[in-house]
TORPA-4810 file (N, C-alpha, C, O; in nm, 3 decimals):
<nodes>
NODE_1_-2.538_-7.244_-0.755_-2.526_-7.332_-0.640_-2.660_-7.340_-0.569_-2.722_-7.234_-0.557_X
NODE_2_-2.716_-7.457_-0.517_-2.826_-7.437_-0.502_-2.821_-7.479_-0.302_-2.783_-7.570_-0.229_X
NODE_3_-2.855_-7.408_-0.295_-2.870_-7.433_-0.129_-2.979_-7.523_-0.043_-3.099_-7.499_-0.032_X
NODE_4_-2.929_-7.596_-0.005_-3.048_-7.781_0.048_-3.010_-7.769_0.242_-2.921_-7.708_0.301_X
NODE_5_-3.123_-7.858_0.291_-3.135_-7.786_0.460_-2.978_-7.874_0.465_-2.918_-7.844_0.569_X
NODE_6_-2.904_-7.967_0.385_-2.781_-8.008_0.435_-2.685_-7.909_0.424_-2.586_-7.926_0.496_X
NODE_7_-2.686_-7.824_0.363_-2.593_-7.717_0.383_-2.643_-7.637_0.439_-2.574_-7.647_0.541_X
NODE_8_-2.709_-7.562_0.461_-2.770_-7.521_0.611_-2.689_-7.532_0.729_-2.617_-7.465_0.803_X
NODE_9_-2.745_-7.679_0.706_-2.674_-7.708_0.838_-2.589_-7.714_0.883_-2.568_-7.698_1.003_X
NODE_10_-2.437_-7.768_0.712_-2.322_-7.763_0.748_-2.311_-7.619_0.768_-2.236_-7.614_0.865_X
NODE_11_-2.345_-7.478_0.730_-2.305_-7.351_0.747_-2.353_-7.351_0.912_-2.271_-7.321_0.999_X
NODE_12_-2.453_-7.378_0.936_-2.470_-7.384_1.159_-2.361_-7.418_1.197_-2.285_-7.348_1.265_X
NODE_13_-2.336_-7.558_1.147_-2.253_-7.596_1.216_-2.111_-7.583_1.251_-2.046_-7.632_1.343_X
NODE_14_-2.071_-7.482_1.124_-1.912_-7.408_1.121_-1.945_-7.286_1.163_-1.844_-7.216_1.174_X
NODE_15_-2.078_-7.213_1.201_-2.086_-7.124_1.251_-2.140_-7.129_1.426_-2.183_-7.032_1.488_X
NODE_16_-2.126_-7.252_1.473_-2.115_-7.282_1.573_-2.281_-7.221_1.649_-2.301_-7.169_1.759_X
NODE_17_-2.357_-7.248_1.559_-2.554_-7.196_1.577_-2.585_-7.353_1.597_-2.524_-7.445_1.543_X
NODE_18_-2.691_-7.363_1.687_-2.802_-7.434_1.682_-2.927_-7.442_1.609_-3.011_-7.360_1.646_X
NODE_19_-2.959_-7.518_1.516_-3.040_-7.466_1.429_-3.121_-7.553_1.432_-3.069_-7.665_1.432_X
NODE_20_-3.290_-7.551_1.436_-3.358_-7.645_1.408_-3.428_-7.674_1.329_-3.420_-7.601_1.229_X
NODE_21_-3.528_-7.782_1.321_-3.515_-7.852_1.163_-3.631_-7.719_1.103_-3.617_-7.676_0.988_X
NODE_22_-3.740_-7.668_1.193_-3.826_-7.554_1.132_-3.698_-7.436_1.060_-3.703_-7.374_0.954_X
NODE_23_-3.600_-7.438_1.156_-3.513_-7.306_1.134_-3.438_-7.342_0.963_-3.392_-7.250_0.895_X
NODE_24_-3.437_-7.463_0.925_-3.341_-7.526_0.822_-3.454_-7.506_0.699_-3.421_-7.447_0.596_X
NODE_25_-3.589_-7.559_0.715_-3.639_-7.505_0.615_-3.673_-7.364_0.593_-3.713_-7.338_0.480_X
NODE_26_-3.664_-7.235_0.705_-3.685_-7.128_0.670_-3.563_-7.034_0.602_-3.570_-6.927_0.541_X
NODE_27_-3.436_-7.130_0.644_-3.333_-7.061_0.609_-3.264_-7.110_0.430_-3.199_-7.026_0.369_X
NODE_28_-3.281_-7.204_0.389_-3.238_-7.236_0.286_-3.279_-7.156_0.188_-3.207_-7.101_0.104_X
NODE_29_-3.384_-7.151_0.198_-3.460_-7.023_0.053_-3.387_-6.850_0.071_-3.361_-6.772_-0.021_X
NODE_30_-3.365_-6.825_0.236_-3.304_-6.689_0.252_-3.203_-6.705_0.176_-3.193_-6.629_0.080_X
NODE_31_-3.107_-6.801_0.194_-2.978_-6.839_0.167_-2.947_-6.844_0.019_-2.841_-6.807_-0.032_X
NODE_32_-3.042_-6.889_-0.036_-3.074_-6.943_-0.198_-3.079_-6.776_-0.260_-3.006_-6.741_-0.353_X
NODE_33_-3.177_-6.681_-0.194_-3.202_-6.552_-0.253_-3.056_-6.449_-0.236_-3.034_-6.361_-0.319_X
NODE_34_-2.980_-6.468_-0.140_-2.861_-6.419_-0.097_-2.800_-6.436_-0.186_-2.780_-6.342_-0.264_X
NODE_35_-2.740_-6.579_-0.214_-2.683_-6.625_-0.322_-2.673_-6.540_-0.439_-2.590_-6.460_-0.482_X
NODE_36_-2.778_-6.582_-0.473_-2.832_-6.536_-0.613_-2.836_-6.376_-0.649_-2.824_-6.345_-0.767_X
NODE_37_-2.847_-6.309_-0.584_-2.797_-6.140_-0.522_-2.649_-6.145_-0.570_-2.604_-6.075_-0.661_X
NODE_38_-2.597_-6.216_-0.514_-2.386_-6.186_-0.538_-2.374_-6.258_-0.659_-2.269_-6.221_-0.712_X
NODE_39_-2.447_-6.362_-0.745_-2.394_-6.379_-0.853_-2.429_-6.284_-0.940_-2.353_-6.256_-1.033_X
NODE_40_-2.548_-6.220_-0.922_-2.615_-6.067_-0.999_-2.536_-5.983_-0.960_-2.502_-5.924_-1.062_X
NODE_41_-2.490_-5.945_-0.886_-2.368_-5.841_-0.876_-2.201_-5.914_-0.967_-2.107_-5.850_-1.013_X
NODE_42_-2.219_-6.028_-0.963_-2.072_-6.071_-1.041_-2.109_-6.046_-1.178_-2.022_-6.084_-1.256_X
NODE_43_-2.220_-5.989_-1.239_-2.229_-6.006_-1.351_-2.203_-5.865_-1.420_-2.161_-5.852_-1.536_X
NODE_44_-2.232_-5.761_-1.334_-2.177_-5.601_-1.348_-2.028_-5.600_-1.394_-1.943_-5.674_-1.343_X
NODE_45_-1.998_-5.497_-1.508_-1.880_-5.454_-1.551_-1.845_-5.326_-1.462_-1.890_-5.212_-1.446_X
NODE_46_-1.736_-5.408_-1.412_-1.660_-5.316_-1.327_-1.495_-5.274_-1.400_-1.396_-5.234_-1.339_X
NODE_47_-1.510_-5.303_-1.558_-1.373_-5.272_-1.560_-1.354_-5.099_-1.563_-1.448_-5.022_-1.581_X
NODE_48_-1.201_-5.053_-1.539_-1.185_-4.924_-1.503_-1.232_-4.842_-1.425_-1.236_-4.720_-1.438_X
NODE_49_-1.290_-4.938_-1.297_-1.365_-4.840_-1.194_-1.244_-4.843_-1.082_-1.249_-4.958_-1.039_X
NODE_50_-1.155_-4.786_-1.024_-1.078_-4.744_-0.972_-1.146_-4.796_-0.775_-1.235_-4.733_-0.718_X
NODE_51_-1.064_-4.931_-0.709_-1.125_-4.914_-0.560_-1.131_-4.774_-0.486_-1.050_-4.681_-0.492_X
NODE_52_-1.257_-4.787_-0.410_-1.266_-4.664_-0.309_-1.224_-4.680_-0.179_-1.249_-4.790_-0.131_X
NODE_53_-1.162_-4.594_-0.103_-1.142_-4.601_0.054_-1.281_-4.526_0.097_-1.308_-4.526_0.217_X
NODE_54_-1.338_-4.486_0.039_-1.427_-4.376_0.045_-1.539_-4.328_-0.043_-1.509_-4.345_-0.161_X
NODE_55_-1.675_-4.266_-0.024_-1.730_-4.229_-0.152_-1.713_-4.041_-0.164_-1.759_-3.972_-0.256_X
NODE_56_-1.651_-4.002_-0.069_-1.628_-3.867_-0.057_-1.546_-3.832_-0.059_-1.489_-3.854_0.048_X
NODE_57_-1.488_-3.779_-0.125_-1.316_-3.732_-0.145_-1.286_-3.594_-0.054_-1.272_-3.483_-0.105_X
NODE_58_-1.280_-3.614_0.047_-1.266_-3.527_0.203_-1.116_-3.544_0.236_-1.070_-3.658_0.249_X
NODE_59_-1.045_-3.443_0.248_-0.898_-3.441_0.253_-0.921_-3.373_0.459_-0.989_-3.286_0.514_X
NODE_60_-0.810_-3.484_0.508_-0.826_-3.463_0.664_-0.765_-3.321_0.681_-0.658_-3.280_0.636_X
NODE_61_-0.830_-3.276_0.736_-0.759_-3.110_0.812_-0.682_-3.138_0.923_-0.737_-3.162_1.030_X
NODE_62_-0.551_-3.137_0.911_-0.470_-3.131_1.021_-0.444_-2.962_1.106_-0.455_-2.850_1.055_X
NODE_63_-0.415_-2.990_1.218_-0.411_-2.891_1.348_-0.231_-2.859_1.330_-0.150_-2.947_1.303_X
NODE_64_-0.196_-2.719_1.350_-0.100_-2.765_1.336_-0.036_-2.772_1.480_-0.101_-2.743_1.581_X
NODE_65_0.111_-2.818_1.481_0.176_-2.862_1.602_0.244_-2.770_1.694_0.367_-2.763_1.700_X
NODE_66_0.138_-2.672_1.793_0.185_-2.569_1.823_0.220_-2.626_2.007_0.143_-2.717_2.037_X
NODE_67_0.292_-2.596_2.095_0.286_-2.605_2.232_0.223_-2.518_2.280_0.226_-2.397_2.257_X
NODE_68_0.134_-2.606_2.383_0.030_-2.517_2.481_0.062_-2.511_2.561_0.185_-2.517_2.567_X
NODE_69_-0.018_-2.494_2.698_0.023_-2.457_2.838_0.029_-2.606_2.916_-0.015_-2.628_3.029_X
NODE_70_0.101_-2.715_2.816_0.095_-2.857_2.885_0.199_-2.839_2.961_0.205_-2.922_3.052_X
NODE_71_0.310_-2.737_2.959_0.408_-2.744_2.970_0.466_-2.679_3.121_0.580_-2.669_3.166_X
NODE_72_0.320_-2.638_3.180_0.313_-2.540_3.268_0.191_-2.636_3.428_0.077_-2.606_3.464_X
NODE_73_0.282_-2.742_3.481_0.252_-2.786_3.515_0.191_-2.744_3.690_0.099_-2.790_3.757_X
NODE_74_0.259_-2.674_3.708_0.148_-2.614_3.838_0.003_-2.504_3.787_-0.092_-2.471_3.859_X
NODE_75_0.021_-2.472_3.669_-0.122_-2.378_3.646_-0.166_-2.595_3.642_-0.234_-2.651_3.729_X
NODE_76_-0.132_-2.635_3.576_-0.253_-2.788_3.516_-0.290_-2.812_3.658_-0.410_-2.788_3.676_X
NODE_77_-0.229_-2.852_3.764_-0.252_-2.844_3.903_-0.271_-2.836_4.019_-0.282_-2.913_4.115_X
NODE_78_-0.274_-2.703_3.992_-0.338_-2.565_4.083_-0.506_-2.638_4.097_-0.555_-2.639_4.209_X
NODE_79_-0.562_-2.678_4.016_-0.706_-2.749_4.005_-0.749_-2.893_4.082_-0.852_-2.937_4.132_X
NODE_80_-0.636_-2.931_4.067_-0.644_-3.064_4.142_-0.665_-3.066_4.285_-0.606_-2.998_4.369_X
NODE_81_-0.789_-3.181_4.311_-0.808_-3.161_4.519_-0.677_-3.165_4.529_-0.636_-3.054_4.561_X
NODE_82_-0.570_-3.259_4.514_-0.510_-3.362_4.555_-0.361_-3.336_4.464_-0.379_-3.290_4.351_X
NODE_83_-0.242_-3.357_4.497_-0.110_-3.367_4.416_-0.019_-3.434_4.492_-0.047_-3.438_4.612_X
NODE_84_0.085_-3.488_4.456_0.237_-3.507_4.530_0.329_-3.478_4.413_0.281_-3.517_4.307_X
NODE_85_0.452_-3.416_4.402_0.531_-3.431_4.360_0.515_-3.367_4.212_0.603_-3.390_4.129_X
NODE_86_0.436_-3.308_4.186_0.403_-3.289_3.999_0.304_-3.411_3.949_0.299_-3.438_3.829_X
NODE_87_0.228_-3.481_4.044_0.176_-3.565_4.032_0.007_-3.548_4.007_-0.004_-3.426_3.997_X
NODE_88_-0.128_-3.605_3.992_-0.260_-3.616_4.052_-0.276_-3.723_4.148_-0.234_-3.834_4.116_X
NODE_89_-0.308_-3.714_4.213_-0.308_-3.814_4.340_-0.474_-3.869_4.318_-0.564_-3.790_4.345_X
NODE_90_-0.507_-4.013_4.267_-0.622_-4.069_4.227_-0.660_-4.167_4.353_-0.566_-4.191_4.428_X
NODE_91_-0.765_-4.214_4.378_-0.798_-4.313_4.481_-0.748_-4.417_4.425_-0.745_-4.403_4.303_X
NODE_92_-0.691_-4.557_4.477_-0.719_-4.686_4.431_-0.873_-4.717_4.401_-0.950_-4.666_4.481_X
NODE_93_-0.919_-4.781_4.316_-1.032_-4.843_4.290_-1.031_-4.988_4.277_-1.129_-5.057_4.306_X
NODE_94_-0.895_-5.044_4.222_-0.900_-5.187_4.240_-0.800_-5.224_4.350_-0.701_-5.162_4.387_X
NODE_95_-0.871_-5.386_4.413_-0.820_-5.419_4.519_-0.708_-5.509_4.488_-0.640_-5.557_4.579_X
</nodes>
């Protein structure tokens, strides 16, 4: 596919860019070399290569699910300036 400043321009223009006419001849040749990059990659044998989520096969370490002292709500707010009710009492900030 060969890339001309009219497609250029149609790509500005679905990409909602302003482009000018210096910008149209500097960009067609980028565009042309891009190209030509992904059809060189379509040409690699990829059969039996399995997709990756990942290139590191890192298995997540989970925590396990123990109860802490969430449960112990006057030590949590013994710290607080401020409380009502089992509450934190915060300033308003919006009006």
């Amino acid at each position: 596919m060969s890339i001309d400043k009219a497609t250029v321009q149609k790509i500005a223009s679905l990409a909602r860019i302003k482009v000018t006419e210096d910008d149209l001849n500097y960009y067609a040749p980028q565009l042309q070399k891009i190209l030509g990059w992904a059809e060189q990659l379509q040409q690699v044998n990829t059969d039996g290569v399995e997709p990756l989520l990942s290139v590191s096969e890192i298995a997540c370490r989970l925590r396990p699910d123990v109860v802490n002292d969430g449960g112990n709500a006057a030590a949590v707010l013994s710290n607080a300036p401020e409380s009502v009710e089992g509450f934190f009492v915060v300033s308003k900030i919006v009006e």
